[in-house]
Backbone as CSV, one residue per row, in Angstrom:
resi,resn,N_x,N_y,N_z,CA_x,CA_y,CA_z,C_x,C_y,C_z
1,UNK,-12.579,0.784,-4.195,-11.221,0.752,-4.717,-11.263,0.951,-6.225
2,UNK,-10.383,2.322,-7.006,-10.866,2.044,-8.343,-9.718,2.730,-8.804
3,UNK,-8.781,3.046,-8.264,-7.132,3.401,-8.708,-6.334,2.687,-9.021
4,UNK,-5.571,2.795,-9.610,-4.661,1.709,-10.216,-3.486,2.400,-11.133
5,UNK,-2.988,3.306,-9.636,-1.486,3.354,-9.687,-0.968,3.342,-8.439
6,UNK,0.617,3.069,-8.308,1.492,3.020,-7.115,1.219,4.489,-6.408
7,UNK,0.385,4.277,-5.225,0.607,5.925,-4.246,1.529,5.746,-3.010
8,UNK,2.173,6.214,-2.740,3.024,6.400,-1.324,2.047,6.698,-0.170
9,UNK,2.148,6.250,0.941,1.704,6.369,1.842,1.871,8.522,2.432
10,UNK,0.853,8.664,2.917,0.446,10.041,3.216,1.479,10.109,5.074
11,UNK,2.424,9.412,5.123,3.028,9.064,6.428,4.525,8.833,6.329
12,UNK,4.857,8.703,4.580,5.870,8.541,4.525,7.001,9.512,5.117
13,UNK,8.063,9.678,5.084,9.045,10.218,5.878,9.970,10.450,4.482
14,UNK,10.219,11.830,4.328,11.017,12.222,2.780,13.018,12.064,3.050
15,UNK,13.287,12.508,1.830,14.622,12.256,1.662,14.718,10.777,0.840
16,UNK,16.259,10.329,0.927,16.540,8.812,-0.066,16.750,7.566,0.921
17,UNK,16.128,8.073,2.505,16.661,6.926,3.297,15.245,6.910,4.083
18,UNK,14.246,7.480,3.320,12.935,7.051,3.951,11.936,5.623,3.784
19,UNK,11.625,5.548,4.461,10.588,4.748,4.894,9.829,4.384,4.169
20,UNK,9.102,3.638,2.744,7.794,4.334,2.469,7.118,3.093,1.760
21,UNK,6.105,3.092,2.544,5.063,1.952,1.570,4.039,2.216,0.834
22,UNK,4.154,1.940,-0.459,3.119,2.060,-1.626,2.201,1.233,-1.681
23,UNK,1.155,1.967,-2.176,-0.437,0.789,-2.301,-0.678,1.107,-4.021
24,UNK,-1.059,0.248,-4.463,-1.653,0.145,-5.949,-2.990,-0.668,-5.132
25,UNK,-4.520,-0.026,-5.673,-5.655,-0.594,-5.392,-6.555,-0.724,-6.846
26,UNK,-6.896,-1.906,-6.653,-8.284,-2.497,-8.021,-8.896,-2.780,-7.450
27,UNK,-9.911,-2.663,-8.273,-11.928,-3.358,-7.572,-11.338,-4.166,-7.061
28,UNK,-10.530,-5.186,-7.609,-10.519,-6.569,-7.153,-9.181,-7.142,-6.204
29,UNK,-8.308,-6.555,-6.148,-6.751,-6.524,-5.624,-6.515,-5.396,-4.771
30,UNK,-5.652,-5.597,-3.665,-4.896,-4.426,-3.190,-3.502,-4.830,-3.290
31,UNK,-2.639,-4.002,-3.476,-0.974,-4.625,-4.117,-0.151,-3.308,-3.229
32,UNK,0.623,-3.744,-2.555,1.348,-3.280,-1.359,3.388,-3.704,-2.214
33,UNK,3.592,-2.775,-1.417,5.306,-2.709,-2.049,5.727,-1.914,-0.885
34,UNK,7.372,-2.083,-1.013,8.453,-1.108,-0.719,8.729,-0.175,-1.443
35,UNK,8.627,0.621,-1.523,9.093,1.686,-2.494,10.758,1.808,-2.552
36,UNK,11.732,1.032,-1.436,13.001,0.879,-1.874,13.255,-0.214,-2.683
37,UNK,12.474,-1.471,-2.703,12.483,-2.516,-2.835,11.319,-2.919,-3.816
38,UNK,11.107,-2.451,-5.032,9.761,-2.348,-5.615,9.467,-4.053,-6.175
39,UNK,10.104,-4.633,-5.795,10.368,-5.741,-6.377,8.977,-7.166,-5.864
40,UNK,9.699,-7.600,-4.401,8.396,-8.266,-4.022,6.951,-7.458,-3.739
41,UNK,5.564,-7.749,-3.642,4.614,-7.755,-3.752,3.537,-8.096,-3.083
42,UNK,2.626,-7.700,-2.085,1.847,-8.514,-1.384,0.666,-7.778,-1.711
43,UNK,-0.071,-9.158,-2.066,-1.762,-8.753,-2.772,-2.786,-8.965,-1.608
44,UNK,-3.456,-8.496,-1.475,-4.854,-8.750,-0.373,-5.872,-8.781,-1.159
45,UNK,-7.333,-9.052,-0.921,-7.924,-9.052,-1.218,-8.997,-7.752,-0.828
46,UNK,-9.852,-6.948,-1.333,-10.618,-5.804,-0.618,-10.971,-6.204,0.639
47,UNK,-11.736,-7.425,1.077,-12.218,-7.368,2.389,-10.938,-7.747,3.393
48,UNK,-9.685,-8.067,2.936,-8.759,-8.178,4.083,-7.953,-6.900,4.037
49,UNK,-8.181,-6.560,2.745,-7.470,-4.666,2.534,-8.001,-3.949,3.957
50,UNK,-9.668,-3.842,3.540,-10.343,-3.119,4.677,-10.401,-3.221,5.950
51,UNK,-9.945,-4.802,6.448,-9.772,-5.353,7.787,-8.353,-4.674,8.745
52,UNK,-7.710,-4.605,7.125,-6.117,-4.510,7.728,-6.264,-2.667,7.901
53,UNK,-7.009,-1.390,7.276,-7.120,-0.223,7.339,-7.664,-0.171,8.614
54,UNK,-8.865,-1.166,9.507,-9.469,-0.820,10.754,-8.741,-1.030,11.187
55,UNK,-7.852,-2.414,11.580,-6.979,-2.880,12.243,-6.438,-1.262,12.931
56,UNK,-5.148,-0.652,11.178,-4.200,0.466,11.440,-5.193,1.277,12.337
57,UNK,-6.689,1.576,12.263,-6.796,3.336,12.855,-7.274,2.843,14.619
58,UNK,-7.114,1.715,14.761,-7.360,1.806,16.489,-6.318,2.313,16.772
């Protein structure tokens, strides 16, 4: 993890009434948002970041 800006998800759905969740990633943080709602915040940690990416690809 060594980015550290807001990216949109590669799944998002375009237009002003889409869908879309942003990741900001640090060595040390992963930081998750709404992109309608940029407001609240949910941090993980890398090894529950990575748990939660296997989780998504089953």
């Amino acid at each position: 993890m060594t980015q550290d800006r807001w990216r949109k998800s590669s799944f998002s759905t375009g237009g002003e009434q889409s869908d879309c969740v942003e990741v900001r990633l640090r060595p040390d943080l992963a930081h998750l948002r709404d992109s309608k709602n940029p407001g609240p915040i949910i941090t993980a940690t890398p090894t529950a970041w990575a748990a939660f990416l296997e989780h998504l690809a089953r």
